[in-house]
Each structure stands twice: as structure tokens, then as C-alpha cells.
C-alpha positions in Angstrom: 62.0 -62.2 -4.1 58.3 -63.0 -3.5 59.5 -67.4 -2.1 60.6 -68.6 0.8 64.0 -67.5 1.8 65.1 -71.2 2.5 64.5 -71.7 -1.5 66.6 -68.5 -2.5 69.5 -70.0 -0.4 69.5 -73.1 -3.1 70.7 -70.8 -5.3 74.3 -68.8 -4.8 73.3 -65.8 -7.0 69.9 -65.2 -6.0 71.1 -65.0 -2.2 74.1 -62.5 -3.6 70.9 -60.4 -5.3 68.9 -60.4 -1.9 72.0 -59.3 -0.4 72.3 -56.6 -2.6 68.4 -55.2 -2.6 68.6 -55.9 1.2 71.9 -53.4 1.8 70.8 -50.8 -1.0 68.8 -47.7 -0.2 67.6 -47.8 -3.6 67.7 -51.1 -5.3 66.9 -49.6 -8.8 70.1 -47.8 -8.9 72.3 -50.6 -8.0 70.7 -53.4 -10.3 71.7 -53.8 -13.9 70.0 -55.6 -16.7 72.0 -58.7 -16.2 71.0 -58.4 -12.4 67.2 -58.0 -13.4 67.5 -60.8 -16.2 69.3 -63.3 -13.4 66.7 -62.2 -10.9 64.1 -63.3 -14.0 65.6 -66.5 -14.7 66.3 -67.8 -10.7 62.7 -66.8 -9.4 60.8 -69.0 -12.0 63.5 -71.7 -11.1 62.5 -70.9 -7.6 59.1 -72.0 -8.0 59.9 -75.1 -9.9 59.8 -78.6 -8.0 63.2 -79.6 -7.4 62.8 -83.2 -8.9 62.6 -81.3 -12.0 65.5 -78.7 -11.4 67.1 -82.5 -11.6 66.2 -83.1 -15.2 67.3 -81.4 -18.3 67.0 -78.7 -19.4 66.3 -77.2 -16.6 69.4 -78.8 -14.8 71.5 -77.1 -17.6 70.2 -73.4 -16.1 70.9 -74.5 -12.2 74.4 -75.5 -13.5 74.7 -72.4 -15.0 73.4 -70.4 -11.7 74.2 -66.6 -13.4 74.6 -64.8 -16.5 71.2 -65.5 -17.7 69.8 -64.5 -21.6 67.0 -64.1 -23.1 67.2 -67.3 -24.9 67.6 -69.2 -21.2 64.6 -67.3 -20.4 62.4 -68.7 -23.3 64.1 -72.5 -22.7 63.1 -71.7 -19.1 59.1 -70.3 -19.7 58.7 -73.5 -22.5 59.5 -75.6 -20.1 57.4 -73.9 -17.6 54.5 -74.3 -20.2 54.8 -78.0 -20.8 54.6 -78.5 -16.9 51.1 -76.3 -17.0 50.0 -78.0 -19.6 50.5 -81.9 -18.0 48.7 -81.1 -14.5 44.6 -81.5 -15.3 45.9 -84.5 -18.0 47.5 -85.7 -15.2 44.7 -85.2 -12.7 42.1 -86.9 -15.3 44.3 -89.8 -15.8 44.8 -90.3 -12.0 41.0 -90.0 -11.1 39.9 -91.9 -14.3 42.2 -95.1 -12.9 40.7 -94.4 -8.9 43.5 -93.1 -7.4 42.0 -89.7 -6.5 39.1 -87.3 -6.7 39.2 -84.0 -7.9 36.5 -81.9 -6.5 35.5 -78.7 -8.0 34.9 -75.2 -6.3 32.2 -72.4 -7.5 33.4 -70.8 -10.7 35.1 -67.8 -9.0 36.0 -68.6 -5.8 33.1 -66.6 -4.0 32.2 -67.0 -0.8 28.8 -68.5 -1.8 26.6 -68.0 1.1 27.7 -64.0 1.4 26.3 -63.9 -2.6 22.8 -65.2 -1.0 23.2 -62.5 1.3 25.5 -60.6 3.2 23.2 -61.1 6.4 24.1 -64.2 6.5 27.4 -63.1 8.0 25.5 -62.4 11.0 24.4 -66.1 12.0 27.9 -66.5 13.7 28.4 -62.9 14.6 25.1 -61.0 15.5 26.5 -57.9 16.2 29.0 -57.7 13.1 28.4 -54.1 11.7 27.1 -55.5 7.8 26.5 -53.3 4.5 22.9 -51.7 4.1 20.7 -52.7 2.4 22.9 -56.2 2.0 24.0 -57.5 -1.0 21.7 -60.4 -1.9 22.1 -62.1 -5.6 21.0 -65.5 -5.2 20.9 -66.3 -8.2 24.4 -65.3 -9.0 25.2 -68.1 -6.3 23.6 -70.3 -8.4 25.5 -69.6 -11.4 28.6 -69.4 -9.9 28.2 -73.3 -8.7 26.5 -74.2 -12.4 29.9 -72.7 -14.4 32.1 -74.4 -11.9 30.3 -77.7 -12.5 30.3 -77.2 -16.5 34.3 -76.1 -16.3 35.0 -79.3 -14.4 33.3 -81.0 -17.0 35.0 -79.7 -19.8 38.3 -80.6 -17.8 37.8 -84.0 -16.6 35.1 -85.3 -18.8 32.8 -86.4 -16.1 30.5 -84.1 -13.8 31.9 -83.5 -10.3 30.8 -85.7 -7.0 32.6 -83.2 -4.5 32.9 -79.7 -4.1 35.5 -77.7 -1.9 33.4 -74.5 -1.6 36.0 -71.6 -1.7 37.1 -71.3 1.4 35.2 -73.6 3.1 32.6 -71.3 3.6 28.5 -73.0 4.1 25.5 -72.1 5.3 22.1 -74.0 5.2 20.8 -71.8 2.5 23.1 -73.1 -0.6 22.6 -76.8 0.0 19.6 -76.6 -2.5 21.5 -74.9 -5.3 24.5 -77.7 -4.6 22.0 -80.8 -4.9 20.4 -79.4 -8.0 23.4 -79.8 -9.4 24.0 -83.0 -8.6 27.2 -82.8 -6.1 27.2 -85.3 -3.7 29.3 -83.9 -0.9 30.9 -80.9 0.5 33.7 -80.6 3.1 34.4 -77.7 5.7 35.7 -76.4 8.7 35.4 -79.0 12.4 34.2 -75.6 13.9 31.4 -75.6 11.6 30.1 -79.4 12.4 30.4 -78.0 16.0 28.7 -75.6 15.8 25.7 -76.9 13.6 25.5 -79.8 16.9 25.4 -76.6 19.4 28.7 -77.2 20.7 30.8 -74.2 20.5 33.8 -76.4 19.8 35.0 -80.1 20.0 37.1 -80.8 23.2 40.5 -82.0 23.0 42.5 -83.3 25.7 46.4 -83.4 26.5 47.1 -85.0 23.1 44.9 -83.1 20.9 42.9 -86.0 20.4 39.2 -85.0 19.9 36.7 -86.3 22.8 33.9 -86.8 20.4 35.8 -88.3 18.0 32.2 -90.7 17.0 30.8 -87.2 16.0 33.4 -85.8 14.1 34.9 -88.2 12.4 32.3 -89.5 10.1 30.0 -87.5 7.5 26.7 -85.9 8.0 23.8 -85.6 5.5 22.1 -82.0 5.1 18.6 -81.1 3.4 17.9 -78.3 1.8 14.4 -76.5 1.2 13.9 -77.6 -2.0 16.7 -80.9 -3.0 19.2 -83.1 -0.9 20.6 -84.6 0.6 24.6 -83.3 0.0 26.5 -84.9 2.7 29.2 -82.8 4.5 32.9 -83.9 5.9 34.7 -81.8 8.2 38.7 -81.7 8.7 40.3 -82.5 11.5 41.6 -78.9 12.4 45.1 -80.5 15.0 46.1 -82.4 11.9 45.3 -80.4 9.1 47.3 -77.4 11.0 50.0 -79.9 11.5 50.4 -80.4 7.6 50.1 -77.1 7.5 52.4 -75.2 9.7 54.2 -77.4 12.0 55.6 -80.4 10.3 57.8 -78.2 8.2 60.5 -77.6 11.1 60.5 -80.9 11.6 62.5 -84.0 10.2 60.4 -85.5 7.3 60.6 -89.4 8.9 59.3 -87.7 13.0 56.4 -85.7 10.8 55.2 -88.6 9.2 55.4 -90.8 12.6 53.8 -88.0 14.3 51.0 -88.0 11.5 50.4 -91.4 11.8 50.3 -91.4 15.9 47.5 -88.9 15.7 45.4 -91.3 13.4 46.2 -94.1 15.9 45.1 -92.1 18.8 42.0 -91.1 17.2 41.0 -94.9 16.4 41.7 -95.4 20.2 39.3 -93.0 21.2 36.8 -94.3 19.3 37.6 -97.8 20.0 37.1 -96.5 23.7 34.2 -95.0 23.6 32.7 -97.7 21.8 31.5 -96.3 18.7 30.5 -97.9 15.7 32.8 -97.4 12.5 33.7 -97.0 9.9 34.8 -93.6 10.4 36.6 -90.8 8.5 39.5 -88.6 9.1 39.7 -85.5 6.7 43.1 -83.3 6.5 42.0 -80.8 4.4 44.7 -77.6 3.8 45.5 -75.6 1.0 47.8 -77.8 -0.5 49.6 -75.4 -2.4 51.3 -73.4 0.7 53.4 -76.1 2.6 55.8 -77.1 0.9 57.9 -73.7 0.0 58.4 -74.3 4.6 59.8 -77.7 4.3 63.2 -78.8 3.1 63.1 -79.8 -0.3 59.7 -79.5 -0.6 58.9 -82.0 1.6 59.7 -84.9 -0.2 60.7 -86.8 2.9 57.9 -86.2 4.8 55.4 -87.0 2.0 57.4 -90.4 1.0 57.1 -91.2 4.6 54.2 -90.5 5.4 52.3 -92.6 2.2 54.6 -95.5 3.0 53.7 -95.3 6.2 49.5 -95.4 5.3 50.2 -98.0 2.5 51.5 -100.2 4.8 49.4 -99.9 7.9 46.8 -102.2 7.9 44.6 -100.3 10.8 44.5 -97.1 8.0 42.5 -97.2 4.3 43.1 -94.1 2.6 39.5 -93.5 0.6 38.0 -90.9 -1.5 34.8 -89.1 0.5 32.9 -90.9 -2.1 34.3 -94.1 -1.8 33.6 -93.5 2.2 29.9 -93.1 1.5 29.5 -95.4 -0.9 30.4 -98.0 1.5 28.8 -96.6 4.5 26.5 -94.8 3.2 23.8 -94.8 6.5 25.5 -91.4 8.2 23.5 -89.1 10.7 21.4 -86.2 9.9 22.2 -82.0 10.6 18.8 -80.4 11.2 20.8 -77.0 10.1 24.1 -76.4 8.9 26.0 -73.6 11.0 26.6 -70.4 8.4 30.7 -69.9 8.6 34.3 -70.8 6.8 37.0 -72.6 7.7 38.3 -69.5 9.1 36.9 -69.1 13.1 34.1 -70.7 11.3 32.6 -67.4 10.5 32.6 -64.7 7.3 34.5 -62.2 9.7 37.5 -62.3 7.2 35.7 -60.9 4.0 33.0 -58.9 5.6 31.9 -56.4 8.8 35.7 -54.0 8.4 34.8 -50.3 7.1 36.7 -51.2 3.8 34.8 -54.3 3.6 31.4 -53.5 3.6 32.1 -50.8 0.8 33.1 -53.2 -1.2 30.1 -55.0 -0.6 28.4 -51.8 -1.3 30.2 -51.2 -4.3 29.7 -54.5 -5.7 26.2 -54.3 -5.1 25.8 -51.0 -6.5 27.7 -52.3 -9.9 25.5 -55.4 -9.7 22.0 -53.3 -9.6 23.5 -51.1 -12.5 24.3 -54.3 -15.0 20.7 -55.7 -13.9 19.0 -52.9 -16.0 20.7 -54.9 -18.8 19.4 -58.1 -18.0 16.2 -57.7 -17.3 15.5 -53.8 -16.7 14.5 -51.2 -19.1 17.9 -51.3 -21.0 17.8 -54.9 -22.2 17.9 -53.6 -26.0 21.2 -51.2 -25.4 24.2 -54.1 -25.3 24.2 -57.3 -28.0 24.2 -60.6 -26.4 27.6 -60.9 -26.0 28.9 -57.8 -24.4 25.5 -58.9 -21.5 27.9 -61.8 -21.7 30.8 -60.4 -20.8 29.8 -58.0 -18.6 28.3 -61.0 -16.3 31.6 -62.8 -16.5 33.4 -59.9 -15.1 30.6 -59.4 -12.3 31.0 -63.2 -11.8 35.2 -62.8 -11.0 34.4 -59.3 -8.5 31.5 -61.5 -6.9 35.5 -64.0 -6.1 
């Protein structure tokens, strides 16, 4: 029952099993095979677009709604398979003709500056109670972004201009390892360009709409020690939250109006204030949360919303690359604030008791396979289990 209980009322019997866990003391009891093999059968569909619940042969099982076998279940994973299997083809195909750009993220999600050390948590929060000694692995970091740029690679057959760094997260010390490898930008967190200009956040007034729009809504150009410049872009929190959260009890066609209002307003600001263009408004969100919230996935909103930018000529919808390609004389960050897009600090993965012994842990495991590496124990494991062993330290470092 792990969806959104709006989706399990699309279907009659799933809502009759929810019913029937919800007024059981003990489920188990209660549920029989045929109960567990519907449950099977309706929560995959669950999590299915409905534009293909539409289409055969998947129809044929929504039809059916009950009474699921095991040969529905193997019609109903094969399909699921063949869906898997068109998304990065499908991705490739839509950056390879310019409609969009794929940006890649460090190889196992880590929060990259907390792998060059742990202290860093303290640039936001200096009184945060850290591990000791911290956990530093720079060069772990360094892989981490170096296997992320050769997976996209073996994906989409071209190296990566963007990155998304998991969660956001930045600090001035991994810009070098991201221009070594050739990545042109990054994007975070609005409370992270705020910071890094000394602000401790942008002002909004009665509308939400930013004061100093000029400073936020255009990219910046960092420098690291030793390589650079990566330029940075930085969502627009109001909207991005909008997306989010809030658009979902809406109706689809007022979202999309809403959406479009706010990029208005924001042009007025700056039109205002007399800044100099062009300038760039990033909604950046995890795109895969939303639309379970909305009703039918959000179709109308979407549909809306990209007729609505097709057709107004005051709004270009562009790539980050595409933006600094064209404009591609931006300001400079003397230092990039050290945070997430999360209160743009590291509060969320480090400083709690259980935290930090995971940090502690992890650094404690990481010391250990160093012996291998490079220690006094190189000659004990064969090449490939070193390998393996690194691979697994790579996905606890995520």
C-alpha cells in the first residue's frame, strides 16, 4: 500500500484490500493468497502512468480489476520491463535532437562535500556537534564524480555538460574536482547563492516575487584552487515548491496560469529595477515525487503549463547550457557557501547522535579497506575483490 491513497481509489479492489488491512488486527490472518496475489498485481499497476493503463495489455488487467494469476503477473512485470528499458533510449534520443539535457549526478548519490570532510558541515552551522576525527576521503569525492561522468557516458554516448550534485549539496572545495572533469555547470539551492553574496536570504514581498531578482536569476561562475570556472544556477525556491507541493490541490488549467503569473512577475521586477537580461529562472524539484499528489498524474497541469510557455513569446524555455552559451559574460562568486538545497546546510545527513556514528563507522570501514589499497596488506585480496570492495565503500559513502 506504499502510493498515494488517491491512486488506490482508481482501483475498486485495492480500496476493498486497504479496507480490509485497515479494520484487521492482524492483516496476515485475514489475507489469502488470492488477496496477496491481487495486492501484487494492483500495486505495480499503481505505479504505472495512467496513459499506459490505457493501452493493452495493460488495459486488459485494469478491466479485469481482481482475481489476479501468476501468468497476469508475468504479462504485467514484462510489460513493466519494456517500459524500463525505453527511458535512457528515450532520454538519448531527446537530448541527441535538442530538446533536453540530461545532467548527471556523482556515482552514488553522496553528499560530495561531507566525503572531503565532514567539517565542512560546520561552515553553515558552527556549533553542529560533528564526528571526531572527521571523516575526510577526498579522493573518494573524486572518484565518485569520475564514475558518474564515465556511466553517463556509457548511457548517452556523449560526456556530461551539467551536473545535479545529489542533493544539491556544494561547497567551494569540490569545484576543482568538477572542472577537471570537464562539467560545465552545477545547479543548487537560492539559499545557497544567498548565502555565498552574504545575504542570509533573498527578500520577497507580498507576491513572493524575489527583490533581487537581477541577482538571482542569472548564473554565476565559480573558481576553484586548482581548475574552473564551473558556473552555478540556483532554483527559484516559491516556484519550485509550487511544483512541488502546492499545485497538486489545485485545478491543472489555475496551476499552470499561476505558474506562468510568477514568471511574469519576475520579468516585471526586473524590468523595474532596470536590470540587464537575459536572465534565467530554474525550477528545479525532484521530479519524481509530484505527480502521485495530483489528479491523474498531472497531465492537465503539465499540458497547460507547456502550451502555455510554447506560446508565450515573453518566455524561451533553454537548457542551462544553451543559457550560457548565449550569454555567456555572467558575474563572478569569490566563494561558494558550503550547504544543500535543504536550509542550505548538511544538517540533514550529519550532527544527530545516530548520524555521526555513521560517519564514524564509515570512516572506520574506510581506514580498514585502505590497508588494501595502499597499506601493508596490498598483496592479501586479487585485483578484483580491491575492486569490489571499493564499489561497495563507493554506495555506503551514498
Amino acid at each position: 500500500f506504499d502510493t498515494n491513497r488517491k491512486i488506490i481509489a482508481r482501483f475498486p479492489r485495492y480500496q476493498i484490500l486497504l479496507d480490509l488491512r485497515d479494520n484487521s488486527a492482524d492483516p496476515s490472518k485475514v489475507f489469502t493468497d488470492q488477496d496477496y496475489r491481487d495486492l501484487q498485481v494492483l500495486f505495480n499497476l499503481a505505479w504505472v502512468d495512467p496513459d499506459w493503463l490505457e493501452m493493452d495489455p495493460l488495459a486488459s488487467l485494469v478491466e479485469k480489476g481482481k482475481d489476479f494469476s501468476e501468468e497476469d503477473k508475468g504479462v504485467l512485470f514484462e510489460e513493466h520491463l519494456r517500459l524500463i528499458n525505453e527511458v535512457i533510449p528515450l532520454h538519448r534520443e531527446l537530448q541527441d535532437n535538442g530538446q533536453i539535457e540530461v545532467t548527471m549526478t556523482p556515482y552514488a548519490h553522496p553528499i560530495l562535500p561531507l566525503l572531503v570532510t565532514t567539517d565542512l558541515a560546520r561552515k553553515a552551522l558552527p556549533e553542529l556537534e560533528l564526528p571526531a576525527p572527521p571523516f575526510v576521503q577526498g579522493l573518494d569525492a573524486v572518484a565518485q564524480v569520475e564514475l558518474g561522468v564515465e556511466l553517463y557516458e556509457e548511457h548517452f554516448g556523449r560526456p556530461p555538460r551539467g551536473m545535479w550534485p545529489a542533493e544539491g549539496a556544494v561547497a567551494q572545495e569540490i569545484i576543482t574536482m568538477i572542472a577537471r572533469n570537464d562539467i560545465q555547470w552545477m545547479a543548487s539551492d537560492e539559499g545557497v547563492l544567498a548565502n555565498s553574496l552574504g545575504y542570509d536570504s533573498f527578500t520577497r514581498d507580498s507576491n513572493e516575487v524575489v527583490v533581487e531578482a537581477d541577482q538571482l536569476y542569472r548564473p554565476y561562475y565559480v573558481e576553484g584552487l586548482r581548475g574552473g570556472p564551473v558556473a552555478m544556477v540556483f532554483r527559484d525556491v516559491a516556484i519550485s515548491d509550487k511544483v512541488g507541493f502546492t499545485y497538486s490541490g489545485m485545478a491543472g488549467d489555475t496551476a499552470a496560469q499561476d505558474f506562468i503569473d510568477r514568471i511574469h512577475a519576475i520579468r516585471e521586477q526586473l524590468i523595474e529595477s532596470g536590470a540587464e537580461g537575459p536572465h534565467l529562472v530554474s525550477v528545479i524539484l525532484d521530479g519524481e515525487n509530484a505527480w502521485e499528489h495530483y489528479d491523474n498524474d498531472g497531465k492537465e497541469f503539465l499540458h497547460e503549463l507547456y502550451k502555455s510557455l510554447s506560446g508565450d513569446p515573453a518566455i524561451i524555455t533553454v537548457t542551462p547550457s544553451e543559457f550560457l552559451a548565449q550569454a555567456p559574460d555572467q558575474p563572478a562568486i569569490e566563494e561558494l557557501w558550503a550547504g544543500s538545497w535543504i536550509n542550505h546546510d548538511f544538517s540533514t545527513w550529519i550532527g544527530e547522535e545516530e548520524e555521526n556514528q555513521a560517519w564514524a563507522l564509515l570512516r572506520e570501514t574506510r581506514d580498514y579497506l585502505e590497508q588494501f589499497i595502499h597499506g601493508d596488506r596490498q598483496d592479501e585480496v586479487s585485483d578484483e575483490a580491491l575492486n569490489e570492495a571499493l564499489f561497495a565503500m563507493y554506495a555506503a559513502e551514498g
